[in-house]
Every structure is written in C-alpha cells, then in structure tokens.
C-alpha positions in Angstrom: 77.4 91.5 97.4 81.1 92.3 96.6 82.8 94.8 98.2 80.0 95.2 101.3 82.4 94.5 104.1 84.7 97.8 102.7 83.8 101.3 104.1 83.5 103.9 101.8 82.8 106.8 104.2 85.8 108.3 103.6 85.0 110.7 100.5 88.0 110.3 98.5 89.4 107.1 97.1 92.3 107.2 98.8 90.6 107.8 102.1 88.8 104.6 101.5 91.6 102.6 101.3 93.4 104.1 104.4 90.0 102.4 105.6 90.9 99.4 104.5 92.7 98.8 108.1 89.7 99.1 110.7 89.7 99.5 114.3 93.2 100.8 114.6 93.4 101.5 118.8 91.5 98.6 119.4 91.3 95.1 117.7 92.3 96.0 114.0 90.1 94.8 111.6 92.1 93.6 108.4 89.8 93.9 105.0 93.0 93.1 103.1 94.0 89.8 104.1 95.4 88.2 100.9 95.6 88.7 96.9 91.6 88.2 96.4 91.0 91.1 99.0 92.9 93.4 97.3 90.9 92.4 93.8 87.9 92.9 95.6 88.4 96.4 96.6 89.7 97.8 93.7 87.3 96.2 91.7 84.4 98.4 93.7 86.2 101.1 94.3 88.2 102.1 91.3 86.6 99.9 89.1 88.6 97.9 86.5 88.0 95.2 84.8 87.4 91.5 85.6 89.6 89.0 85.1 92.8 89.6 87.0 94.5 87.7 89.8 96.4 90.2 92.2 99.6 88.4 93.8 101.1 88.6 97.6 103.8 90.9 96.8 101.2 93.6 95.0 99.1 93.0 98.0 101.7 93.7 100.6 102.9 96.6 98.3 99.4 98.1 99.0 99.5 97.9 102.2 102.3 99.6 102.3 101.5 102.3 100.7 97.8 102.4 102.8 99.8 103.0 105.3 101.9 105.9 104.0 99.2 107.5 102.7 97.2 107.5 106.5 100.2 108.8 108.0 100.6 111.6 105.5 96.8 112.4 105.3 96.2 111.9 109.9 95.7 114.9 111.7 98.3 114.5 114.0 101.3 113.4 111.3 100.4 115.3 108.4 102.2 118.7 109.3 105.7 116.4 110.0 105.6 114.1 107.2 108.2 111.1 106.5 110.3 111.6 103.2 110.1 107.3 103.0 106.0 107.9 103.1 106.6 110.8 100.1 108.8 109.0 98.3 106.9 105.8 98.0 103.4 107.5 97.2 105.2 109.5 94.5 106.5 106.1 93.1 103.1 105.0 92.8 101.4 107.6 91.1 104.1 107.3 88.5 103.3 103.9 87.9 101.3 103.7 84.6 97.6 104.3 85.2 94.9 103.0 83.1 94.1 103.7 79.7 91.1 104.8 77.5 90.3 102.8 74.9 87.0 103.8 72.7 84.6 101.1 71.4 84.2 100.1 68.1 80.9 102.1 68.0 83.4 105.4 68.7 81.1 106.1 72.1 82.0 103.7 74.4 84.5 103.8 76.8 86.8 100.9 78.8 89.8 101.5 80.8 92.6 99.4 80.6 96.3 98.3 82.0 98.6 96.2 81.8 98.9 95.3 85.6 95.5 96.2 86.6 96.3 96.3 90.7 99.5 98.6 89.8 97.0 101.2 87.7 94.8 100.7 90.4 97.0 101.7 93.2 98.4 104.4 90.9 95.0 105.9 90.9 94.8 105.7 94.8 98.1 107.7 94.9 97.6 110.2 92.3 94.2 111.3 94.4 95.9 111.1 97.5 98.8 113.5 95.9 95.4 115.4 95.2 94.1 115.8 98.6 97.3 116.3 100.6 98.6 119.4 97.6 95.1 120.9 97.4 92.5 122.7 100.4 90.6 119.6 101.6 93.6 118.4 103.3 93.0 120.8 106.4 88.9 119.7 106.2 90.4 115.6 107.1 89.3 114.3 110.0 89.3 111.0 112.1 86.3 109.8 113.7 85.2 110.9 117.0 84.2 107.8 117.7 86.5 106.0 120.4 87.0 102.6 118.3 86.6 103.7 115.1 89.4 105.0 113.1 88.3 106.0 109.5 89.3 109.4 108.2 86.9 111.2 106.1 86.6 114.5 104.1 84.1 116.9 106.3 82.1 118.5 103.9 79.4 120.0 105.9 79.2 123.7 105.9 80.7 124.7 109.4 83.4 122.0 108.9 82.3 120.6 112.2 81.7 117.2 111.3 82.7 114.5 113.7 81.6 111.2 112.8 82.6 109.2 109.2 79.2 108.5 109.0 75.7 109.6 110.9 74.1 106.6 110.6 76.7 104.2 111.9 79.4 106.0 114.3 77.3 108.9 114.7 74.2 106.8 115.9 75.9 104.9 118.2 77.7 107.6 120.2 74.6 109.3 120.6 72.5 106.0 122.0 75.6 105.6 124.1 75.0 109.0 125.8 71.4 108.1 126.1 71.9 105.1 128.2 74.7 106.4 130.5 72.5 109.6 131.0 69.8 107.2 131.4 71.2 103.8 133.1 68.4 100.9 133.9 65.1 102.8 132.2 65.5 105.6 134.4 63.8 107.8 131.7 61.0 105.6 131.8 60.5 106.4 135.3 58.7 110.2 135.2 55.7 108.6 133.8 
C-alpha cells in the first residue's frame, strides 16, 4: 500500500512531515530518500493529483524546510527560533497553493497546481504557520520514547500525553518495564 512506511501520528500535516526523518538520536531513518519519496508522501498526505514527477532539487528543498519547521515546532527550540528557519517557511507558504476547480456537473471538486510538490509543500507550511501562531503550539510534544523522535499534537484532556502513538511507542515502553521489573519469568514464579 502507498504511503504505509510514513507515520502519520503526528496530528497536523506538518507534524507528519517533520516525521518524515525517523529515529533522530539513534540511526535516522530516511523516508525521503529521492524524488519518488517525496511524490509518495504528498500524494497520501496532502493529496494531489497523479501524474507528477518531483525532481532532486524540490526534494532537497523539502527537506529543508522539514527541518526548519522541527526546529521551530521542538520543545526545546521553539521559544529561540532562527530567523533563516522563519524566513524560509514564510517563503513557502507564499508559494502558490492549489486551486479549486468545479466539475463540469458544478458539484465536484479537484485541486490543482501548476507545480504540484511546490503547492504541496506550501500547504505543509501554511499549517505549520498555523500551529506555531495559534494555541496547539504549547500542547507539542516529542515522544517519550528513547528512540523515537516523532512530535505530535497531545490532544487528550489533561495534556499529559507521552507517546505519538499507544499502540506502537506506547506499547513497547510499557512491555519494556514489564520485563526489566520481571527479568527471566520471574512473574511466573508465585504460582
């Protein structure tokens, strides 16, 4: 299935693609190796239409800008932020987004763009514009897992969310307590 090696945990498009770059204190995981990567992702995440070849230059201009956007957006960088990083994501979300354009049967809706990765990326910045100006930027967290990296948007109710997701990162650190409260069965051993 397309798109099934992305992580969308992170509740906002832009967080997603900060998540493009895995494992960041450990062995980085790269889901945006070359052109086809980067037509992959925005393809599921955005979406826009088939049919477009994104070049090396628009891909290393993403990744750019993924990365201004997770130092803006961190926990620990956001309250000092870089003019460069501010500068370049208010570049992109000037860049021409996509367009409406009604079907013939006046109901139907496609988008369309010129340069489909430059709309695309335009889209990631304008929401990232939206979630460092507006009150879910204090509710973004990183992942209390030790090798994962992915910020998310904590939603819950007591804002005391620590994993981007329950079932993966969350699971995990929880067996891993188990078995180093419990080493060799030892929990087995009371019956």
């Amino acid at each position: 299935m397309e798109g099934e090696d992305f992580r969308f945990r992170g509740g906002r498009l832009c967080l997603d693609f900060v998540g493009t770059l895995g494992g960041r204190y450990r062995r980085p995981v790269e889901r945006l190796s070359e052109p086809a990567d980067l037509e992959r992702w925005l393809r599921v995440a955005v979406p826009i239409p088939e049919g477009f070849s994104a070049t090396s230059g628009e891909l290393d201009r993403a990744v750019t800008l993924r990365e201004a956007i997770y130092r803006l957006a961190h926990p620990a960088s956001r309250d000092n932020p870089d003019i460069a990083d501010v500068t370049l994501l208010n570049k992109w979300a000037a860049e021409r987004s996509y367009v409406p354009m009604l079907h013939p049967d006046a109901r139907g809706v496609s988008r369309r763009a010129t340069h489909p990765a430059k709309a695309g990326l335009a889209a990631v910045a304008c929401d990232a514009i939206d979630l460092l100006s507006g009150p879910w930027l204090e509710r973004v967290r990183e992942c209390g897992r030790a090798d994962c990296s992915l910020l998310f948007v904590d939603v819950s109710r007591p804002g005391m969310r620590r994993w981007c997701d329950m079932q993966s990162c969350g699971n995990r650190a929880k067996v891993g307590r188990y078995r180093a409260a419990h080493p060799s069965g030892e929990a087995y051993d009371a019956v």
